[in-house]
C-alpha atoms as one frame of an Amber mdcrd trajectory, in Angstrom:
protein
  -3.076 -27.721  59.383  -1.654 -24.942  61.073   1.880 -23.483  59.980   3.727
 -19.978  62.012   2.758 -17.120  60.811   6.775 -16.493  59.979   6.817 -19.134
  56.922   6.712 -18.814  53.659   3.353 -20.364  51.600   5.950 -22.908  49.945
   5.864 -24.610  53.409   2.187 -24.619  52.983   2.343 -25.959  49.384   5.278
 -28.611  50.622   3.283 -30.048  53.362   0.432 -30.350  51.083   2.411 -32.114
  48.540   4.048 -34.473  51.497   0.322 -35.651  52.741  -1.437 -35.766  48.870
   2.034 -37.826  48.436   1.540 -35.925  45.089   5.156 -34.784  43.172   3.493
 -31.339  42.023   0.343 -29.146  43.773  -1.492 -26.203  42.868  -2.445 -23.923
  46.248  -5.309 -21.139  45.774  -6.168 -18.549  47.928  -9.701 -17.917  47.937
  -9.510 -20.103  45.179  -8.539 -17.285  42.839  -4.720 -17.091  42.701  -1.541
 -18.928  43.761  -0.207 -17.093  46.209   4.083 -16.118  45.676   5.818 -19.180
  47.381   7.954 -16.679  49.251   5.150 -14.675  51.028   4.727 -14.927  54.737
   1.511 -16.910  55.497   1.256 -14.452  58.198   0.624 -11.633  55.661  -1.430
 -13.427  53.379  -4.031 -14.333  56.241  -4.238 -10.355  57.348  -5.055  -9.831
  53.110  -7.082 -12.628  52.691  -7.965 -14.250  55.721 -11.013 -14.739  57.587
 -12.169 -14.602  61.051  -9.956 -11.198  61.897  -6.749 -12.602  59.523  -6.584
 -15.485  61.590  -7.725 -18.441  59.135  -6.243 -18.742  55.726  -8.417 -21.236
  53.588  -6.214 -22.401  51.251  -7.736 -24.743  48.297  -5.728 -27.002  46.123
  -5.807 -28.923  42.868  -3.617 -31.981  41.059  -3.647 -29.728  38.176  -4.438
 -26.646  37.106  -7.739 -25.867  37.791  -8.359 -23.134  34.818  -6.297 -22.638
  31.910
């Protein structure tokens, strides 16, 4: 899925919820830490992205994955 660098993750974590047609989702980032839901995906691929901050994996879980 590809969203502008401009957004903020929640419409990362929004779109996810709309196509798991799940009510609640957990996004990771380098399936370490949930990102704030206000941060520019644009930022968080230059931190954390791959292929020169261009590719943001993002993983995501039902529930919470650890406690």
């Amino acid at each position: 899925m590809r969203v502008p660098r401009s957004d903020p993750f929640a419409r990362v974590v929004a779109a996810l919820r709309s196509k798991t047609r799940a009510p609640s989702v957990l996004a990771y980032v380098r399936e370490a830490f949930v990102p704030p839901l206000d941060a520019a995906v644009g930022d968080l691929a230059d931190a954390y992205g791959s292929h020169g901050g261009g590719r943001l994996t993002v993983n995501y879980a039902l529930a919470p994955a650890w406690g």
